[in-house]
mmCIF entry with sequence, helices, sheets and N, C-alpha, C, O atoms, coordinates in Angstrom:
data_MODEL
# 
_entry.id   MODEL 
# 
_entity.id                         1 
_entity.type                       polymer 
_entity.pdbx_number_of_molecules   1 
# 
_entity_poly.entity_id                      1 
_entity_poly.type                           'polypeptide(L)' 
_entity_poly.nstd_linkage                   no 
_entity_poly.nstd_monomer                   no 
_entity_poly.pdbx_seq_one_letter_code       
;(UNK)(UNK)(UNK)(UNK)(UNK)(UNK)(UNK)(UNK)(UNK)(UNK)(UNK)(UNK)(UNK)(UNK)(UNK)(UNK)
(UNK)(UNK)(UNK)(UNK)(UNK)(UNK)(UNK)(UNK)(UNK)(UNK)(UNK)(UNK)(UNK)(UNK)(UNK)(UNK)
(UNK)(UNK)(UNK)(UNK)(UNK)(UNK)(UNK)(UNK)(UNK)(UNK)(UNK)(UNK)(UNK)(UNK)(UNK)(UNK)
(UNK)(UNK)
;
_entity_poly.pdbx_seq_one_letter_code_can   XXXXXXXXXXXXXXXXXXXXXXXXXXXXXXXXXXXXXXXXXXXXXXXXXX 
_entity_poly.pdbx_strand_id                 A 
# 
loop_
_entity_poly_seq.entity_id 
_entity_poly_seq.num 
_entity_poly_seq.mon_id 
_entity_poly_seq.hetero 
1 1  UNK n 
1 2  UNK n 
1 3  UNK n 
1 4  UNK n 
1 5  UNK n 
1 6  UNK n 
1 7  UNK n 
1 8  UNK n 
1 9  UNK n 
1 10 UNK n 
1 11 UNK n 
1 12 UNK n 
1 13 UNK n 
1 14 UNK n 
1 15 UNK n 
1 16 UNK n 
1 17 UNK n 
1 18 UNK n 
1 19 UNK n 
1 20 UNK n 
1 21 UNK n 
1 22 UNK n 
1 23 UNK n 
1 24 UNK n 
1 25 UNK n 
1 26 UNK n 
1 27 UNK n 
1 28 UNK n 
1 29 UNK n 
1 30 UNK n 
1 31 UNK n 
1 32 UNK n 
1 33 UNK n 
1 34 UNK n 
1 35 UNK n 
1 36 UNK n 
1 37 UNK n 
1 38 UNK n 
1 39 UNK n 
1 40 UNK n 
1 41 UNK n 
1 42 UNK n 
1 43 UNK n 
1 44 UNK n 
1 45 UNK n 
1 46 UNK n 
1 47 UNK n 
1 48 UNK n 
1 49 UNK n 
1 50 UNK n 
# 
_struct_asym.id          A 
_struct_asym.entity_id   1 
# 
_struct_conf.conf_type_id            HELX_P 
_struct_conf.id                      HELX_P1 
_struct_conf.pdbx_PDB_helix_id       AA1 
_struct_conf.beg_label_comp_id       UNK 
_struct_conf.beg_label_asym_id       A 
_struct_conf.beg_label_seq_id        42 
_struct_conf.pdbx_beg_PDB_ins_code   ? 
_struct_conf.end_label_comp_id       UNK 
_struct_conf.end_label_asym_id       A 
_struct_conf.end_label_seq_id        45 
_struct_conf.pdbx_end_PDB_ins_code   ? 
_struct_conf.beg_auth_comp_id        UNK 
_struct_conf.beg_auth_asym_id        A 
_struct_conf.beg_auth_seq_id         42 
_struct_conf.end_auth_comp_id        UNK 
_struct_conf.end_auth_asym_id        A 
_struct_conf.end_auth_seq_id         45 
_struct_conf.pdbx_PDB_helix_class    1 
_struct_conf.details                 ? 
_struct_conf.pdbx_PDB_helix_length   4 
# 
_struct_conf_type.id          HELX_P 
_struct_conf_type.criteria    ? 
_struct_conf_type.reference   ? 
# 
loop_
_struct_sheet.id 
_struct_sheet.type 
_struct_sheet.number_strands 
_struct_sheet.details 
AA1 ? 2 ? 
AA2 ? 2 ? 
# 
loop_
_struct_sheet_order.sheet_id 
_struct_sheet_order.range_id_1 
_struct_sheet_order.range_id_2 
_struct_sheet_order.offset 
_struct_sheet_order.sense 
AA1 1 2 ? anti-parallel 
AA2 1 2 ? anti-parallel 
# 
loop_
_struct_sheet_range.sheet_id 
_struct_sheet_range.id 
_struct_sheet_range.beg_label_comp_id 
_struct_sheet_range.beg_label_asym_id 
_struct_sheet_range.beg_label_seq_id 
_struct_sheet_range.pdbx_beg_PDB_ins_code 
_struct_sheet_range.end_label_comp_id 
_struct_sheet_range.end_label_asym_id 
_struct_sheet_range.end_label_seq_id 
_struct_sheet_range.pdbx_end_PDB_ins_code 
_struct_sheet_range.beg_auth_comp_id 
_struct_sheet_range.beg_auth_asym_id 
_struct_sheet_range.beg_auth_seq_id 
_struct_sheet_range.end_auth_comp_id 
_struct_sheet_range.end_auth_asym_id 
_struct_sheet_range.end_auth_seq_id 
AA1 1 UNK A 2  ? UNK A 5  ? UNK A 2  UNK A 5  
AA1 2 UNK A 37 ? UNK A 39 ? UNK A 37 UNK A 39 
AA2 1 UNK A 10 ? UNK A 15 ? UNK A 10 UNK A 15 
AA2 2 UNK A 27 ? UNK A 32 ? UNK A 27 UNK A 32 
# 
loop_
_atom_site.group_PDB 
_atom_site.id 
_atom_site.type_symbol 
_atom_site.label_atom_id 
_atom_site.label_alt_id 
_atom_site.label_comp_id 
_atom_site.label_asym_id 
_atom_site.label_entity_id 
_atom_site.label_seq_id 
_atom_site.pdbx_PDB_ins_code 
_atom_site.Cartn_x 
_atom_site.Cartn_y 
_atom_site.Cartn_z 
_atom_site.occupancy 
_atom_site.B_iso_or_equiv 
_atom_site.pdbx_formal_charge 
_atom_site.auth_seq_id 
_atom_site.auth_comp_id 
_atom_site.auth_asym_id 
_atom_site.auth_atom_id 
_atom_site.pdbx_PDB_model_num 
ATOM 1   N N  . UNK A 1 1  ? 102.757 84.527  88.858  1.00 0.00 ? 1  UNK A N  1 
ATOM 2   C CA . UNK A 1 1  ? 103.674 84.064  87.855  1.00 0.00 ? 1  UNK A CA 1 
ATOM 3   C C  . UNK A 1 1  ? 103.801 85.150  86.783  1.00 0.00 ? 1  UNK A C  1 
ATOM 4   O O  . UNK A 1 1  ? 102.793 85.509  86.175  1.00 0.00 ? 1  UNK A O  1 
ATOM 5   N N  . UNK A 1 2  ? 104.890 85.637  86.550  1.00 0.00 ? 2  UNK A N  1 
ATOM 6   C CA . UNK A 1 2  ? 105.390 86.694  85.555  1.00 0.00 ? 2  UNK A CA 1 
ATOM 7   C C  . UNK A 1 2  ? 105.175 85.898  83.823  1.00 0.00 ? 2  UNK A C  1 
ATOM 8   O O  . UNK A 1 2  ? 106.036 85.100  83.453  1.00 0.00 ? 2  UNK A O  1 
ATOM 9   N N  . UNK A 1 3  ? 104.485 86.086  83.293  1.00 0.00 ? 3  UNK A N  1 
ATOM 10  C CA . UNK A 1 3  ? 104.438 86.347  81.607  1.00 0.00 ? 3  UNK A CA 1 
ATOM 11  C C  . UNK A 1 3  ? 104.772 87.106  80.968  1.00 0.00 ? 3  UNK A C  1 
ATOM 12  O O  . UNK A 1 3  ? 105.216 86.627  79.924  1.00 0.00 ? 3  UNK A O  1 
ATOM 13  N N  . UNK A 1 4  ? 104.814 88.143  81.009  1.00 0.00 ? 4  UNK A N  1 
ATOM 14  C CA . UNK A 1 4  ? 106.008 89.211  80.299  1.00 0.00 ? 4  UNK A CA 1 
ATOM 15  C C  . UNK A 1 4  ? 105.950 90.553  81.069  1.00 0.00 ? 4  UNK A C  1 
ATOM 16  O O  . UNK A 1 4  ? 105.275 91.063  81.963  1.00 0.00 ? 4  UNK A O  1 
ATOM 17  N N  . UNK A 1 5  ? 107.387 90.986  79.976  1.00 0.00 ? 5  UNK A N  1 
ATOM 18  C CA . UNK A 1 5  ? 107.209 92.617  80.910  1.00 0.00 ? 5  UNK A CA 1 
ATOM 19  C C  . UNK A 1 5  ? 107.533 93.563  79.191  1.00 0.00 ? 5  UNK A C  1 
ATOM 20  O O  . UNK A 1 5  ? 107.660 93.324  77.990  1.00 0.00 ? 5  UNK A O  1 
ATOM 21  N N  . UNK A 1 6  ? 107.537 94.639  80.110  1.00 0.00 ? 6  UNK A N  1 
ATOM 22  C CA . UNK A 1 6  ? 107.817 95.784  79.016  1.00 0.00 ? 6  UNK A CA 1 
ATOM 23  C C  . UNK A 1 6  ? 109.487 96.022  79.058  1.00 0.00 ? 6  UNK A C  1 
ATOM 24  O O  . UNK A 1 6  ? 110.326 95.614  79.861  1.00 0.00 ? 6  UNK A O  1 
ATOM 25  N N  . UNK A 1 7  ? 109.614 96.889  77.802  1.00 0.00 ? 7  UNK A N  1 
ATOM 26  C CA . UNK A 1 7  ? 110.725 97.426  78.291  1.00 0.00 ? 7  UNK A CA 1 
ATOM 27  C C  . UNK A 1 7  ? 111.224 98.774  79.578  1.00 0.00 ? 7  UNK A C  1 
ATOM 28  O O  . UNK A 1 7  ? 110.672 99.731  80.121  1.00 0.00 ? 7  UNK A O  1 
ATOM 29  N N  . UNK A 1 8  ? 112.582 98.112  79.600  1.00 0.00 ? 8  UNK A N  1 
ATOM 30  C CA . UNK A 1 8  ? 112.813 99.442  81.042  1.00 0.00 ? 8  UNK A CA 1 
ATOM 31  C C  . UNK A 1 8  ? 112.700 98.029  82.410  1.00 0.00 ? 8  UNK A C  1 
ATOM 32  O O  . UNK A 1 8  ? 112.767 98.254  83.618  1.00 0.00 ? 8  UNK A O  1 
ATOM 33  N N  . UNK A 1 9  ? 112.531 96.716  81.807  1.00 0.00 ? 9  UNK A N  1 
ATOM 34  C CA . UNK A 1 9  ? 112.461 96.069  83.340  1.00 0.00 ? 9  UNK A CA 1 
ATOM 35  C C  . UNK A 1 9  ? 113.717 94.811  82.666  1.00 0.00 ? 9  UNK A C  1 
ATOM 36  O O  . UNK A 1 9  ? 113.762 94.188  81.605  1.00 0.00 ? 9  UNK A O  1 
ATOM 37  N N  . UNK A 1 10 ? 114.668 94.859  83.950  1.00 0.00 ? 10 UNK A N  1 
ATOM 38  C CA . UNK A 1 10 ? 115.739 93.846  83.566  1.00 0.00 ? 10 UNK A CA 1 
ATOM 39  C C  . UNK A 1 10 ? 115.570 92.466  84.910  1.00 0.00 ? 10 UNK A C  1 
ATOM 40  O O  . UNK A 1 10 ? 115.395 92.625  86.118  1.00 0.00 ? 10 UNK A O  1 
ATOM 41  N N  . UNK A 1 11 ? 115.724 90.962  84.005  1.00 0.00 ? 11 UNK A N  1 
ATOM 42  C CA . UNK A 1 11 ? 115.174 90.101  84.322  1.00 0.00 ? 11 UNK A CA 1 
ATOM 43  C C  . UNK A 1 11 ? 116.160 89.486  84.846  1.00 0.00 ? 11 UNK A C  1 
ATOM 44  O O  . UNK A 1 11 ? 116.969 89.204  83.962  1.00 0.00 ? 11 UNK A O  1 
ATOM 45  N N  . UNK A 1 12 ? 116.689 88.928  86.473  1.00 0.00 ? 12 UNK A N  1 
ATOM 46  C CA . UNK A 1 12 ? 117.775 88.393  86.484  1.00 0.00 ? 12 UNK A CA 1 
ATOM 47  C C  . UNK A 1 12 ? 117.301 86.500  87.322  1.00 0.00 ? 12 UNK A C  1 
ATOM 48  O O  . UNK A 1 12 ? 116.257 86.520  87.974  1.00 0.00 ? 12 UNK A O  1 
ATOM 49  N N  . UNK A 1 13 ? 117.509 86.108  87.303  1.00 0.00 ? 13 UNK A N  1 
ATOM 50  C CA . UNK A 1 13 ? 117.800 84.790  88.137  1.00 0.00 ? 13 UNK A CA 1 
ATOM 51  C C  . UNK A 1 13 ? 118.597 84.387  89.667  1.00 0.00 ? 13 UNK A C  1 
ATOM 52  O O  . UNK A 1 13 ? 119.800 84.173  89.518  1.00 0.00 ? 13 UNK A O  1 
ATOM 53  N N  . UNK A 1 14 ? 118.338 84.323  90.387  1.00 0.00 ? 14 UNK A N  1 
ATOM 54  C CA . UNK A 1 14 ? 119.009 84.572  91.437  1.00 0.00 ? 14 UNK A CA 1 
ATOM 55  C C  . UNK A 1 14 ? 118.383 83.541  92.602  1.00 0.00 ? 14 UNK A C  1 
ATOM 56  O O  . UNK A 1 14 ? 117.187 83.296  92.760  1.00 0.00 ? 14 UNK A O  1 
ATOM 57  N N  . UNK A 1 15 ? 119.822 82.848  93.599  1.00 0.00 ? 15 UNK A N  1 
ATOM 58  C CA . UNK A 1 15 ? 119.712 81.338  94.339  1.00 0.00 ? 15 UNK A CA 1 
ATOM 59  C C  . UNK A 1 15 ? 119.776 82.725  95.708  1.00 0.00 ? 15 UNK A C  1 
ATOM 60  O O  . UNK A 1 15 ? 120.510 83.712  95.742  1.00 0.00 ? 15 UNK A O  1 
ATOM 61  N N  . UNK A 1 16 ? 118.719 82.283  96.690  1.00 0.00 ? 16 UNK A N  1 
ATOM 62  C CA . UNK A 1 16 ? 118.384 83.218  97.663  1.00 0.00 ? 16 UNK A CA 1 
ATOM 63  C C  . UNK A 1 16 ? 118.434 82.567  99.115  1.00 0.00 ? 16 UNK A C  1 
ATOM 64  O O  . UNK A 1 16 ? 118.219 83.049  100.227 1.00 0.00 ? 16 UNK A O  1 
ATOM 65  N N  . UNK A 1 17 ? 118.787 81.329  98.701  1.00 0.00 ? 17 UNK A N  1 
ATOM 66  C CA . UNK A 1 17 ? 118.964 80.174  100.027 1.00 0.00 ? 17 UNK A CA 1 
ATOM 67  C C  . UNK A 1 17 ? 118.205 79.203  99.421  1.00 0.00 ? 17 UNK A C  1 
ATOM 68  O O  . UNK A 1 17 ? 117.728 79.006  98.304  1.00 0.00 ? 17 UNK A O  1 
ATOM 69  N N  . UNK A 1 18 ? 118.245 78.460  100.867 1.00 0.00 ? 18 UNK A N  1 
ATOM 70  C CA . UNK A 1 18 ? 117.516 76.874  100.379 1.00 0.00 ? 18 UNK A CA 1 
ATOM 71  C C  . UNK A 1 18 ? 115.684 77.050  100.849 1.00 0.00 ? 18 UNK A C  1 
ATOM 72  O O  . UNK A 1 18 ? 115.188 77.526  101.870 1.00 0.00 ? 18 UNK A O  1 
ATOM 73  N N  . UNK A 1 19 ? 114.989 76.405  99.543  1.00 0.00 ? 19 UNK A N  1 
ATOM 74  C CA . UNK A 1 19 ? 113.598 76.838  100.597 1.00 0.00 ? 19 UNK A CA 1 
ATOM 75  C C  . UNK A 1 19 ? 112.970 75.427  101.581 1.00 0.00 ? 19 UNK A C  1 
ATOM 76  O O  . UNK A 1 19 ? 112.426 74.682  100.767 1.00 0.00 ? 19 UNK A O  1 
ATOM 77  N N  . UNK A 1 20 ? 112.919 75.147  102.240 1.00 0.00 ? 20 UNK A N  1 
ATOM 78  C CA . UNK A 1 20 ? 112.382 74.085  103.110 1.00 0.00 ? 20 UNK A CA 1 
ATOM 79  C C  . UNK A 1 20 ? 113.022 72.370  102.661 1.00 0.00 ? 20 UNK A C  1 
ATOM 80  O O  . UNK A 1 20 ? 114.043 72.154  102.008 1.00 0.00 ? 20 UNK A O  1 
ATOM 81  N N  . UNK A 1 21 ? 112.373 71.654  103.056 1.00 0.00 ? 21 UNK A N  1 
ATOM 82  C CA . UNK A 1 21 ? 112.669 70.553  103.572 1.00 0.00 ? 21 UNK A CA 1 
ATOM 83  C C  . UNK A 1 21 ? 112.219 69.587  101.888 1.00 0.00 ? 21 UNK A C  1 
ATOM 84  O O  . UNK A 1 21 ? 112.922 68.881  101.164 1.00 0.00 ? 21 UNK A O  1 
ATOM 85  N N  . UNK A 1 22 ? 111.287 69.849  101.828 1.00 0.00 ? 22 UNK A N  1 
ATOM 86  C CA . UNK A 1 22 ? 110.697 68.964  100.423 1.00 0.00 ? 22 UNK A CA 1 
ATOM 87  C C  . UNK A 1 22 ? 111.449 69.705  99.056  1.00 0.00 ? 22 UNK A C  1 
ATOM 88  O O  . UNK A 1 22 ? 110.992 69.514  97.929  1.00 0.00 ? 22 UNK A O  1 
ATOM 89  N N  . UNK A 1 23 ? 112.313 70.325  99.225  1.00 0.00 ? 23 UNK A N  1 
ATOM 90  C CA . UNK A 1 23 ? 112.847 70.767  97.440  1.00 0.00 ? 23 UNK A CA 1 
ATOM 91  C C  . UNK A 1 23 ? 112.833 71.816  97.594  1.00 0.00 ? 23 UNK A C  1 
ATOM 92  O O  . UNK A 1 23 ? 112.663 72.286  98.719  1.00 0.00 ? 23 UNK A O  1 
ATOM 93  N N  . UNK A 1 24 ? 113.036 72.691  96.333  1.00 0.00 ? 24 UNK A N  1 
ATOM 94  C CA . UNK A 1 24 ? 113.294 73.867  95.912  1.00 0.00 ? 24 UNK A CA 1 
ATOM 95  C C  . UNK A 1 24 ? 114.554 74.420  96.523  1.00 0.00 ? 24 UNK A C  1 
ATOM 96  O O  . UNK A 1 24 ? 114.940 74.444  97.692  1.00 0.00 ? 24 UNK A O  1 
ATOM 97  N N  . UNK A 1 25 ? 115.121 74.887  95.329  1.00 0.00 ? 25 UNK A N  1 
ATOM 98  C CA . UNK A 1 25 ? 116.808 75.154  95.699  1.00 0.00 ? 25 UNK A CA 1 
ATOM 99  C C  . UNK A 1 25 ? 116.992 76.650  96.028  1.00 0.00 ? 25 UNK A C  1 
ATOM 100 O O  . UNK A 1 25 ? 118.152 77.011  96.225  1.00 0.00 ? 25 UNK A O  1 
ATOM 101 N N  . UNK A 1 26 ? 116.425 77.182  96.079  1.00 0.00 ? 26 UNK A N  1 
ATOM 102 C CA . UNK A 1 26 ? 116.058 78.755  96.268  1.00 0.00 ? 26 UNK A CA 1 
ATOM 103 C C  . UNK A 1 26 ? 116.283 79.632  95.404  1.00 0.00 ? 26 UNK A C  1 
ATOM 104 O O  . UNK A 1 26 ? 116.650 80.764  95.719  1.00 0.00 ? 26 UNK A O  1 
ATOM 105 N N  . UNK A 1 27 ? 116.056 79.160  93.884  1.00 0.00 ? 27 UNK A N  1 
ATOM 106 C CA . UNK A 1 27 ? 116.227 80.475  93.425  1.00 0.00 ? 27 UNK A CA 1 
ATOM 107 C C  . UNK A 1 27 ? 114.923 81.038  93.176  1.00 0.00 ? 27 UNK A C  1 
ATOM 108 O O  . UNK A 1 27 ? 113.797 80.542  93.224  1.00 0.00 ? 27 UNK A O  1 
ATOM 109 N N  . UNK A 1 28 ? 115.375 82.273  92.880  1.00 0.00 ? 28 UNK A N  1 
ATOM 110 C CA . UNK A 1 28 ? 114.391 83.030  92.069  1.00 0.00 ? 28 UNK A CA 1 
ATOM 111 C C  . UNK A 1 28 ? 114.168 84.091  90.958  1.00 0.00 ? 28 UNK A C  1 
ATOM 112 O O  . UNK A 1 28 ? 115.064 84.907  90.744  1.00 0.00 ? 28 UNK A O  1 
ATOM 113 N N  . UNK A 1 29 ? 112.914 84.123  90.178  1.00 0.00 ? 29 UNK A N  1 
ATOM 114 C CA . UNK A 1 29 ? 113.441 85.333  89.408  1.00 0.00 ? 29 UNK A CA 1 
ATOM 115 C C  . UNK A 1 29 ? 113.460 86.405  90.065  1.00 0.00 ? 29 UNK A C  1 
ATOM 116 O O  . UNK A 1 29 ? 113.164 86.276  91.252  1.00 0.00 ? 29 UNK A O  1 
ATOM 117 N N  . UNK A 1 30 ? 113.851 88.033  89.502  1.00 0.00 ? 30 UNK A N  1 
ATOM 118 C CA . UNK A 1 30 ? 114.192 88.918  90.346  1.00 0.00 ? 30 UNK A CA 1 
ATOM 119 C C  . UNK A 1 30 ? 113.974 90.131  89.220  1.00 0.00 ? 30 UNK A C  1 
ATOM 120 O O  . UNK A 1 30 ? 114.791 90.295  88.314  1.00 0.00 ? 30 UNK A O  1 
ATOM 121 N N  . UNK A 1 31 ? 112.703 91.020  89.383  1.00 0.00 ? 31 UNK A N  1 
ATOM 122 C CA . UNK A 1 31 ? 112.494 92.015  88.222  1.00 0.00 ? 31 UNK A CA 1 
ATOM 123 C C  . UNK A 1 31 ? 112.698 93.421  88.622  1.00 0.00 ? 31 UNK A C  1 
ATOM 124 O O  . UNK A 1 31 ? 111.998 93.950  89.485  1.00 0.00 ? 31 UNK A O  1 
ATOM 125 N N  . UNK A 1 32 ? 113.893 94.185  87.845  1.00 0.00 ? 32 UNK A N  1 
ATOM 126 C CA . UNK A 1 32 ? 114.054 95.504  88.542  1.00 0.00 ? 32 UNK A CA 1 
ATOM 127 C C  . UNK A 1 32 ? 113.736 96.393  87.440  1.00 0.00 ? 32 UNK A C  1 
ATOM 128 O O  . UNK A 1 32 ? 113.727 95.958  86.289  1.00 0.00 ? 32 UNK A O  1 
ATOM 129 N N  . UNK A 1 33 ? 113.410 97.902  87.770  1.00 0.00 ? 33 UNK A N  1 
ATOM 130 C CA . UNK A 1 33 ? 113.496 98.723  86.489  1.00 0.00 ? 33 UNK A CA 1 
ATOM 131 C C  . UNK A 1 33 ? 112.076 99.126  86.314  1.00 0.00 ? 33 UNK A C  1 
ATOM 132 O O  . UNK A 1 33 ? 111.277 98.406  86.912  1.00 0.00 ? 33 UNK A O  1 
ATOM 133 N N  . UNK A 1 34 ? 111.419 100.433 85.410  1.00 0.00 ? 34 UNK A N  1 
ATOM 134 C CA . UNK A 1 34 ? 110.393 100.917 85.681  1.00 0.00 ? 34 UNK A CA 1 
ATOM 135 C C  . UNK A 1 34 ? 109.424 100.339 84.055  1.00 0.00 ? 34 UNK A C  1 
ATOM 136 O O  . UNK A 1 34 ? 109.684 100.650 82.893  1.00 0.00 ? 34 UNK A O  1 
ATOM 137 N N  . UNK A 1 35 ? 108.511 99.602  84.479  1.00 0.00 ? 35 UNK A N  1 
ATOM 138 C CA . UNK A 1 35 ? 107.734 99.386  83.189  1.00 0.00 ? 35 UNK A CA 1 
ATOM 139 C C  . UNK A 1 35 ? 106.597 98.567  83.522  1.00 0.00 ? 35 UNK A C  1 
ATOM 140 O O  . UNK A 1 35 ? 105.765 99.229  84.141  1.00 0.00 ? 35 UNK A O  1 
ATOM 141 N N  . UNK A 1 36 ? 106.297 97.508  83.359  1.00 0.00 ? 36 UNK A N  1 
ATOM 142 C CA . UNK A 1 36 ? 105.124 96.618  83.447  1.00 0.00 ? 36 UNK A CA 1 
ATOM 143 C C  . UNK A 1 36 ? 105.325 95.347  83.491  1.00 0.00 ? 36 UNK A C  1 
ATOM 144 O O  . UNK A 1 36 ? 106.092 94.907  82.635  1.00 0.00 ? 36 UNK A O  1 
ATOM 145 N N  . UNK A 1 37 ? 104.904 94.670  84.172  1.00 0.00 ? 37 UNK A N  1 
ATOM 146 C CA . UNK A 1 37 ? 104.655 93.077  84.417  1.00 0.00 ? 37 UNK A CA 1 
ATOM 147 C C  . UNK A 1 37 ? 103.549 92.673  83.989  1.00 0.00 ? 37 UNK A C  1 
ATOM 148 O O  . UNK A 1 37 ? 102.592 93.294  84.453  1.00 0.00 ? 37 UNK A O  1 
ATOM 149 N N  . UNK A 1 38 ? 103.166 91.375  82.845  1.00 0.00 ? 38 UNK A N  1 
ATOM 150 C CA . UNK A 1 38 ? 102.013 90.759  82.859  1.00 0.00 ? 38 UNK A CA 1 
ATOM 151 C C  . UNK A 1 38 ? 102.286 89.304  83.609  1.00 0.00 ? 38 UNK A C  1 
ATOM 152 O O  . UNK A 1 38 ? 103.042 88.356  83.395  1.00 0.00 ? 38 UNK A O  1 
ATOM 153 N N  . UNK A 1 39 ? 101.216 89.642  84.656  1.00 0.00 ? 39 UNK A N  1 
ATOM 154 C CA . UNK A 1 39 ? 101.377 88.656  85.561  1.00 0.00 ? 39 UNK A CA 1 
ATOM 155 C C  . UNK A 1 39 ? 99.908  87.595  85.262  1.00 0.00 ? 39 UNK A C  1 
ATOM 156 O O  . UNK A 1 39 ? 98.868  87.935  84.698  1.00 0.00 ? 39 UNK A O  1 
ATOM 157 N N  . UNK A 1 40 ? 100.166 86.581  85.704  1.00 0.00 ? 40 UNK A N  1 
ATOM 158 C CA . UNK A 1 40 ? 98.889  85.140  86.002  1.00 0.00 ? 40 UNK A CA 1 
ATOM 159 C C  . UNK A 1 40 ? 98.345  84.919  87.638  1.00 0.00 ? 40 UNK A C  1 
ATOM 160 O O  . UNK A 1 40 ? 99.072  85.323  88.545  1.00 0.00 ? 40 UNK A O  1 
ATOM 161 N N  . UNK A 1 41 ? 97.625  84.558  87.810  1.00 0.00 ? 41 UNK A N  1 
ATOM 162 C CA . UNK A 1 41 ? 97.596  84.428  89.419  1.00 0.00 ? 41 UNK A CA 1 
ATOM 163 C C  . UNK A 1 41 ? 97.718  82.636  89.594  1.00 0.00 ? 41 UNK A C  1 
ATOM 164 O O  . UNK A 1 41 ? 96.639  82.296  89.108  1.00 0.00 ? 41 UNK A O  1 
ATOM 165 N N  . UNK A 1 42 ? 98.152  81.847  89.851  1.00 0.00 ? 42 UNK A N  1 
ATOM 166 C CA . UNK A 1 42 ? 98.055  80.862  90.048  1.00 0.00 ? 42 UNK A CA 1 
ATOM 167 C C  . UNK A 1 42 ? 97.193  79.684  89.942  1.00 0.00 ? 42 UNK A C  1 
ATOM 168 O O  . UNK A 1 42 ? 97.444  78.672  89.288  1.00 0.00 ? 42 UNK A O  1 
ATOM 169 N N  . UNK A 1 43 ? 95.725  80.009  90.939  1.00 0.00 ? 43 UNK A N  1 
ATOM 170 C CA . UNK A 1 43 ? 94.757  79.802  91.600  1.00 0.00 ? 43 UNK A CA 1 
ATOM 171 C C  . UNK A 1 43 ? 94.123  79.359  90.169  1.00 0.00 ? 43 UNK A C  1 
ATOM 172 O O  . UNK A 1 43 ? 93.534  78.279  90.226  1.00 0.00 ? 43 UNK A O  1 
ATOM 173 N N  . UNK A 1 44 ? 94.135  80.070  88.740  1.00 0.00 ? 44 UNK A N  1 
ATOM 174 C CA . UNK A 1 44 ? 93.199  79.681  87.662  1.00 0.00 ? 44 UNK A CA 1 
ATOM 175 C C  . UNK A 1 44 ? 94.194  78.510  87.108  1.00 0.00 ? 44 UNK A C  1 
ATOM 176 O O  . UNK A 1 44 ? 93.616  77.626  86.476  1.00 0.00 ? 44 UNK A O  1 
ATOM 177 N N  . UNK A 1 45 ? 95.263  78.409  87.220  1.00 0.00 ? 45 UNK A N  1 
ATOM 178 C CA . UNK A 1 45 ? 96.466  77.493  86.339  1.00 0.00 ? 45 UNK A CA 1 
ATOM 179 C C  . UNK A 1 45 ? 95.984  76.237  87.094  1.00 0.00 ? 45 UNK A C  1 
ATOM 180 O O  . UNK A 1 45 ? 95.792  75.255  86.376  1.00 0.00 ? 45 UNK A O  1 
ATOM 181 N N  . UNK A 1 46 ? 95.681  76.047  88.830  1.00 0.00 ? 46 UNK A N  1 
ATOM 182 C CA . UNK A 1 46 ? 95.723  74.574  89.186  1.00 0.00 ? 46 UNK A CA 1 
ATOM 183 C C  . UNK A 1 46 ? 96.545  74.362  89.699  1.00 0.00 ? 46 UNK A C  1 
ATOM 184 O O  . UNK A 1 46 ? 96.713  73.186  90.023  1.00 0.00 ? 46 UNK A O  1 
ATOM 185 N N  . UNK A 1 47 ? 97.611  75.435  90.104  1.00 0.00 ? 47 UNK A N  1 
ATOM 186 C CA . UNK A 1 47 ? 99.321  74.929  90.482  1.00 0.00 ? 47 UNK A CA 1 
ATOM 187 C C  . UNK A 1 47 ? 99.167  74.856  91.773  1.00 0.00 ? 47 UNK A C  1 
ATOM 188 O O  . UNK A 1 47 ? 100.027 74.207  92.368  1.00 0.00 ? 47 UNK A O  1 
ATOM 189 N N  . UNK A 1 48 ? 98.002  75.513  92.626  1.00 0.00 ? 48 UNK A N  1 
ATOM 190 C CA . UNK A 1 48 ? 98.262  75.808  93.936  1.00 0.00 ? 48 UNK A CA 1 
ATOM 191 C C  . UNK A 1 48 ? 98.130  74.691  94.865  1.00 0.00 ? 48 UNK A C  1 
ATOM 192 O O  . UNK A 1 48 ? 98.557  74.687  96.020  1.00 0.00 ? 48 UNK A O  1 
ATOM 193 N N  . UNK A 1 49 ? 97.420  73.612  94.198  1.00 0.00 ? 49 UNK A N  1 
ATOM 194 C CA . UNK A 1 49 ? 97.547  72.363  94.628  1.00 0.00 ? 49 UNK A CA 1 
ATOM 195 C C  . UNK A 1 49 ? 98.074  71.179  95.005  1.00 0.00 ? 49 UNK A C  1 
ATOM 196 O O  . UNK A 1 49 ? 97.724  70.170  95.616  1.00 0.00 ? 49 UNK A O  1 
ATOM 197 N N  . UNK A 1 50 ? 99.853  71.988  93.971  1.00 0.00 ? 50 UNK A N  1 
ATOM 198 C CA . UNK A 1 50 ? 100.707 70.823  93.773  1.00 0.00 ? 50 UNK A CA 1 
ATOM 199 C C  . UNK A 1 50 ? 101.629 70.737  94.927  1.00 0.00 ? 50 UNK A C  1 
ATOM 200 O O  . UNK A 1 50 ? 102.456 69.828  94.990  1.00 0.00 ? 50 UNK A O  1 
# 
C-alpha cells in the first residue's frame, strides 16, 4: 500500500478490467516518474485477512 511519494512521481487512477467474481471493479492506482514511494506492507495493517 503506497503512503506517499516524493516529488518527480505522477499519481494516476486507472479501471484495468474487472477483477474476479466477488467485487472489485478493477481499478488501480498507477505511479510513474523517478523518485520514491513510502510504502506499508499489508500483513502488519490486518488487511490480508479480509
Amino acid at each position: 500500500m503506497v503512503k506517499g511519494y516524493t516529488n518527480g512521481i505522477e499519481e494516476d487512477y486507472r479501471k484495468l478490467g474487472h477483477f474476479g467474481k466477488s467485487g472489485g471493479e478493477g481499478f488501480v492506482w498507477m505511479y510513474t516518474g523517478e523518485g520514491k514511494l513510502l510504502i506499508s506492507e499489508n500483513d502488519g495493517m490486518g488487511l490480508d485477512s479480509m
